[in-house]
C-alpha positions in Angstrom: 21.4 -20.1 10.4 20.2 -17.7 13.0 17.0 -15.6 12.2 15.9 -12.8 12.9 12.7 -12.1 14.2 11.1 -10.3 11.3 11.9 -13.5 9.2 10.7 -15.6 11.9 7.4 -13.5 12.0 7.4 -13.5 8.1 7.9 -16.9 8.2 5.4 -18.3 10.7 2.7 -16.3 8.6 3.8 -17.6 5.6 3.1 -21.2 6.5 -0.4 -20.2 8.5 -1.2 -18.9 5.2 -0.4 -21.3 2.8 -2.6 -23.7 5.2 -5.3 -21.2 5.4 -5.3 -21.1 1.4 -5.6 -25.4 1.2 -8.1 -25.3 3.9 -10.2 -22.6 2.0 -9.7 -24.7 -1.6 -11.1 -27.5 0.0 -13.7 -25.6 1.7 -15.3 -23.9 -1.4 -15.2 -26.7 -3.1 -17.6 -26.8 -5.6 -20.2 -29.6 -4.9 -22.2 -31.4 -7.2 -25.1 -30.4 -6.1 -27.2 -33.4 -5.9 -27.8 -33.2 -1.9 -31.0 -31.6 -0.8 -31.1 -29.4 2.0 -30.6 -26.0 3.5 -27.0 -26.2 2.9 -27.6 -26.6 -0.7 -30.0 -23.5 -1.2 -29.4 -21.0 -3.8 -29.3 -18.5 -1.2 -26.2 -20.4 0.4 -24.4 -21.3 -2.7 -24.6 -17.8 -3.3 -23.1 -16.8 -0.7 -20.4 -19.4 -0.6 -19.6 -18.1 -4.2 -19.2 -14.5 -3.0 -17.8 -15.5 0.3 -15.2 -18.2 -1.2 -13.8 -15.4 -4.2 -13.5 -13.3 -1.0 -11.7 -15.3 1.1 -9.6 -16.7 -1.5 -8.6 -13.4 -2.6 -7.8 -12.4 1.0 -5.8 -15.1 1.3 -4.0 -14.4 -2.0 -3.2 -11.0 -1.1 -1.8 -12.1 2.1 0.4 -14.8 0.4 1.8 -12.5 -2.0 3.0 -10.1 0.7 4.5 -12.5 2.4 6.5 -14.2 -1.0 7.8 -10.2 -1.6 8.7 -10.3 2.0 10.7 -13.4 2.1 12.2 -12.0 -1.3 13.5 -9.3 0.2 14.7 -10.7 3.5 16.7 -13.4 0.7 17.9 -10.4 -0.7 16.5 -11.0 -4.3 14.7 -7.6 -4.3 15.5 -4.1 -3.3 14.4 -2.1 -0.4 13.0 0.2 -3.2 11.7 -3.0 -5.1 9.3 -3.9 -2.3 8.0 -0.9 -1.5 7.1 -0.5 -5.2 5.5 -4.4 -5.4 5.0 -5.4 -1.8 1.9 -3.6 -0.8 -1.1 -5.6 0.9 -3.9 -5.8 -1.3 -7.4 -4.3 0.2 -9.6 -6.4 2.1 -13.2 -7.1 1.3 -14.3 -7.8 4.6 -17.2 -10.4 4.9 -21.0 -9.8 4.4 -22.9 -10.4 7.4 -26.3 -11.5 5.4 -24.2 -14.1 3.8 -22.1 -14.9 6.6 -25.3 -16.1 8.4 -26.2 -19.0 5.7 -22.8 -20.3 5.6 -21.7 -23.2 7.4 -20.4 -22.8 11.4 -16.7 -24.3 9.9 -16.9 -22.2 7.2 -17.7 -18.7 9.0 -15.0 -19.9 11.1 -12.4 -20.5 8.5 -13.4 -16.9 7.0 -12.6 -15.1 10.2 -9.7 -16.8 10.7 -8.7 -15.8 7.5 -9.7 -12.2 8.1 -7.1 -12.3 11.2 -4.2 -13.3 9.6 -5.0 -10.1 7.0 -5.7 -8.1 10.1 -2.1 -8.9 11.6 -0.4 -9.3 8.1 -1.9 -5.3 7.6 -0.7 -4.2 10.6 2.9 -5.3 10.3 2.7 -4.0 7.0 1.6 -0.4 8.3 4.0 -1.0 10.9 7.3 -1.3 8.3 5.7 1.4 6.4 5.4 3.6 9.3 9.3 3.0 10.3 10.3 3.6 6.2 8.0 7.0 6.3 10.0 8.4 9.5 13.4 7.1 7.9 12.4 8.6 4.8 14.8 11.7 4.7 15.3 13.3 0.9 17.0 16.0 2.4 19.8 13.7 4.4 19.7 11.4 1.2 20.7 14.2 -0.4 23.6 15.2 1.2 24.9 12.1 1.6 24.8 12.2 -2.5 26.7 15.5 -2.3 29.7 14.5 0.2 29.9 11.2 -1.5 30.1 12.9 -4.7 33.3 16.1 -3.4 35.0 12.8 -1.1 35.2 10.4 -4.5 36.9 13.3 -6.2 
């Protein structure tokens, strides 16, 4: 079967993402908390809390895009069916101050998640862009009308 290249694109993301969301399970982690040491400070298990319902929620959003993407490119929902459902949810962009106690690998697995939103939310605004300009009521319209005088 020959693809296009949005499905391609939509693809490819798809399975960057669905990596992205086992390496962030496996990063947050909860840990039993028996080691001693910087990594194990209240400060940084704070922030790996907030950080990790961040990322994972980033992630999420992105994933769920992507499924209402590959829906419709399978043709199980409507043009109008993923405009209504498949909007990106909003990012919650990382805190520095709790960036800086994290982990290198784990800042690193954060901003790698926060590039795959930042492409996923530009295709989006990208398709949204091309529906806005081919968005014409008025043409829609008459369409309605001569379909409506030609069927009769």
């Amino acid at each position: 079967m020959d693809r296009t290249v949005t499905e391609q694109v939509v693809e490819d993301l798809y399975a960057e993402a669905l990596l992205l969301a086992d390496e962030t399970r496996a990063a947050f982690d909860l840990r039993d908390g028996t080691e001693d040491g910087p990594e194990n400070s209240n400060e940084t298990r704070i922030a790996m809390s907030i950080e990790g319902l961040r990322t994972t929620t980033r992630v999420m959003h992105v994933l769920a895009w992507l499924l209402n993407q590959r829906a419709y490119l399978a043709g199980e929902i409507s043009a109008r069916q993923l405009q209504k459902a498949g909007t990106l949810g909003t990012e919650r962009p990382s805190d520095p101050r709790n960036m800086a106690v994290l982990p290198i690998a784990m800042r690193a697995l954060i901003r790698d998640t926060e590039r795959l939103y930042g492409r996923v939310a530009r295709l989006d605004a990208e398709q949204r862009s091309v529906r806005a300009a081919n968005d014409d009521p008025v043409g829609d319209l008459r369409g309605r009308i001569a379909q409506a005088f030609n069927a009769g």
